[in-house]
C-alpha positions in Angstrom: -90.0 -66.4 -56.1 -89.3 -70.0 -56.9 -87.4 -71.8 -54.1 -84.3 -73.9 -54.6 -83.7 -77.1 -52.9 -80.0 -78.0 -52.0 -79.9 -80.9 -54.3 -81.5 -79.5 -57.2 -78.8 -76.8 -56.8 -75.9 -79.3 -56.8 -77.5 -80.9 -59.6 -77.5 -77.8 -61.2 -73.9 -77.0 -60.5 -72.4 -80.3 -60.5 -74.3 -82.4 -62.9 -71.3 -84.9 -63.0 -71.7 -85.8 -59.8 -73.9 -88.8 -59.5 -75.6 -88.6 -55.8 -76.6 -92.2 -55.7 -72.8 -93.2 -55.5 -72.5 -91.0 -52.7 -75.4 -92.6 -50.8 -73.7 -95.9 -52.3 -70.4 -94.6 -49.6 -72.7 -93.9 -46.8 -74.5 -97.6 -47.0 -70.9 -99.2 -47.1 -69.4 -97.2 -44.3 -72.4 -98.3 -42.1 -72.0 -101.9 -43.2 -68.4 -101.2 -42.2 -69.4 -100.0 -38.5 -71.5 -102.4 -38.2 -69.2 -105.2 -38.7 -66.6 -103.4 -36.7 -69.3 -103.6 -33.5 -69.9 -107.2 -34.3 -66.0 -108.3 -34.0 -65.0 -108.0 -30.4 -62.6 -105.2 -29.5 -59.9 -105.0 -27.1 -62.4 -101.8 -25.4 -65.2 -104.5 -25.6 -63.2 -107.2 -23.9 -61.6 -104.9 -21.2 -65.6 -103.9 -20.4 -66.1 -107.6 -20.2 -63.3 -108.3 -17.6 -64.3 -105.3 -15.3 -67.8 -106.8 -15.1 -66.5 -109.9 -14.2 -64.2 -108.5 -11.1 -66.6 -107.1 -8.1 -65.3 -103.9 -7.5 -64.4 -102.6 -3.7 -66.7 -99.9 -2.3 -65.1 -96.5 -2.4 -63.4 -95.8 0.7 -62.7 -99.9 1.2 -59.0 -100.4 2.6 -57.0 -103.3 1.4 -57.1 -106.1 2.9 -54.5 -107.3 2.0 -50.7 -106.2 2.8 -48.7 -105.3 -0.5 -45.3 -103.7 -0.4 -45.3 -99.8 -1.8 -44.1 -100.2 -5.8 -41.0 -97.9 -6.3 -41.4 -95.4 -9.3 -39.9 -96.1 -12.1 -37.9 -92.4 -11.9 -36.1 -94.5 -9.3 -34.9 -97.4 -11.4 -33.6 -95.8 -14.2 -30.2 -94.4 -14.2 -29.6 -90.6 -13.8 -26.5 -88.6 -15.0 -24.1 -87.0 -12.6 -21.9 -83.8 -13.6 -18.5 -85.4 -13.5 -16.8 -82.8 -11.7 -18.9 -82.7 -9.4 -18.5 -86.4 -9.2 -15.2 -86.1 -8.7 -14.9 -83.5 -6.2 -17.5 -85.6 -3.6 -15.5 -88.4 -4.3 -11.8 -87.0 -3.6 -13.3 -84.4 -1.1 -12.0 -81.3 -2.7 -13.9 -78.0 -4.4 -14.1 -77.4 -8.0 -11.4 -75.0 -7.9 -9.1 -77.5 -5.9 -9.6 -80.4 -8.2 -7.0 -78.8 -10.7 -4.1 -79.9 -8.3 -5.2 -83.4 -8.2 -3.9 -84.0 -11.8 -0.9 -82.6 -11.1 -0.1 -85.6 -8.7 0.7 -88.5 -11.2 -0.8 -91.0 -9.2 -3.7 -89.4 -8.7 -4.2 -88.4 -12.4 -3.9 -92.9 -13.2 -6.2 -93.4 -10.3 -8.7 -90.7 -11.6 -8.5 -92.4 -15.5 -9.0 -95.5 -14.1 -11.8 -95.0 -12.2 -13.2 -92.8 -15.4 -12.8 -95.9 -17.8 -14.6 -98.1 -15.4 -17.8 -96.0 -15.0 -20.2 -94.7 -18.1 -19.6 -91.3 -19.5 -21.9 -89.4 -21.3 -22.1 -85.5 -23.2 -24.1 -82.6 -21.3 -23.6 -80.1 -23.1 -26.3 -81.1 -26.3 -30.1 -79.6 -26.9 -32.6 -81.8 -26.7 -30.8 -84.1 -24.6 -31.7 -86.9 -26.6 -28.1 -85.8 -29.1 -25.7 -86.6 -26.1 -23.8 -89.3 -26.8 -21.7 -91.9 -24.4 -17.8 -90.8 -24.3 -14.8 -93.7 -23.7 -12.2 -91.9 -21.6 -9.1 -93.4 -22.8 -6.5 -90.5 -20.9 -6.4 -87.3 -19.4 -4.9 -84.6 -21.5 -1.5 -83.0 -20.1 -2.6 -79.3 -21.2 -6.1 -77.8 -19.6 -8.9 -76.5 -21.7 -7.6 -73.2 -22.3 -4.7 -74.4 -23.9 -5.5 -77.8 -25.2 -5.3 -77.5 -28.9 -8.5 -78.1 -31.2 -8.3 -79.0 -34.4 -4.8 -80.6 -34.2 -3.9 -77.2 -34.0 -5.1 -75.8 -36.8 -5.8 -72.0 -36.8 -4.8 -71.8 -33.2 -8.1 -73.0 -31.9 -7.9 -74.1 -28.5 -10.7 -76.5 -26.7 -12.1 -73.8 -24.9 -12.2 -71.3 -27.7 -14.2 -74.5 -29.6 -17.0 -74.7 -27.4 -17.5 -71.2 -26.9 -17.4 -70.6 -31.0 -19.6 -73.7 -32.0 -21.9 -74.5 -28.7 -22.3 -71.1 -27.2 -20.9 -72.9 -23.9 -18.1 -70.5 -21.7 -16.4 -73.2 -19.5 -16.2 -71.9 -16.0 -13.1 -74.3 -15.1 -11.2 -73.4 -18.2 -7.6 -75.2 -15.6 -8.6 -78.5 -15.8 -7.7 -81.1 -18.7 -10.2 -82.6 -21.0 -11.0 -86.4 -21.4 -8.9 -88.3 -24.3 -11.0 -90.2 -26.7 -9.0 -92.0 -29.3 -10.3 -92.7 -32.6 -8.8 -94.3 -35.9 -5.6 -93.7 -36.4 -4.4 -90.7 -34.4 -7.5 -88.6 -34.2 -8.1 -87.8 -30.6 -11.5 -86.1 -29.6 -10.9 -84.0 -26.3 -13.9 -83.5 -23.7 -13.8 -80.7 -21.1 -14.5 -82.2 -17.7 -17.5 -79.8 -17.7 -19.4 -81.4 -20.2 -19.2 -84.9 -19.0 -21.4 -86.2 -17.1 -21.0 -89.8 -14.9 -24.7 -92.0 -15.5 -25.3 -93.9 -12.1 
């Protein structure tokens, strides 16, 4: 029984395959490496640095005083659901807050304090397709009867996000955010939805 070497067997099955070229590859990727160790590396310079810096025994306190760093969870700006925005700030429940837009100055001091804070969508999966909303007026009819569509179909706002978003508002009484865009398209936004970024 004659034995048969790997590269007599490749030979035999690949006899196009010239195996000096491959060992031609191996010799340049070395020559590759080993011009890569010579340059200096950023991982090669950082090792350098730490060297240089005497390190504190473990279990050494500071000696110095620093100030505690605050996270940076802290800095960045989180959103606020607007009603409940708007209940802690006019001191009312969810279900009270309807009666506050019945009062007309109320309602001007509500849309002016909405066009001078940022508003942003909630109600979007991943979070990342929520988009910032300009409230330019309160509507006069509530969700459940605020037409969508310009009133096509009979489609009301609530009946929209319930068909498209899978969303059943649970304060269907209060109006939506007015945001006005060319022309006389008008995008309404239930309160629900909208949330204040702090």
């Amino acid at each position: 029984m004659d034995l048969i070497l790997a590269t007599d067997w490749i030979n035999n099955a690949y006899p196009e395959m010239d195996l000096q070229d491959a060992n031609k590859d191996n010799k340049e990727s070395t020559k590759k490496q080993e011009e890569e160790a010579e340059d200096p590396s950023w991982i090669s310079l950082i090792d350098e640095e730490m060297k240089r810096e005497p390190l504190a025994p473990i279990g050494a306190e500071l000696t110095r005083s620093s100030t505690p760093k605050k996270c940076g969870c802290a800095e960045r700006r989180r959103p606020v659901p607007l009603v409940d925005h708007l209940c802690k700030r006019f001191k009312c429940s969810a279900h009270e807050l309807h009666v506050l837009f019945k009062s007309l100055e109320k309602r001007r001091d509500i849309v002016e304090h909405l066009r001078s804070v940022q508003l942003r969508t909630a109600h979007l999966r991943p979070s990342v397709r929520n988009f910032p909303v300009r409230c330019n007026d309160l509507s006069i009819l509530d969700t459940h009867s605020a037409p969508a569509y310009r009133g096509y179909l009979g489609i009301t706002v609530r009946m929209h996000y319930y068909i498209k978003h899978g969303i059943r508002l649970r304060h269907p009484n209060l109006p939506c955010v007015v945001e006005f865009g060319g022309g006389d398209h008008k995008t309404f936004f239930p309160l629900e939805i909208l949330s204040i970024v702090l």
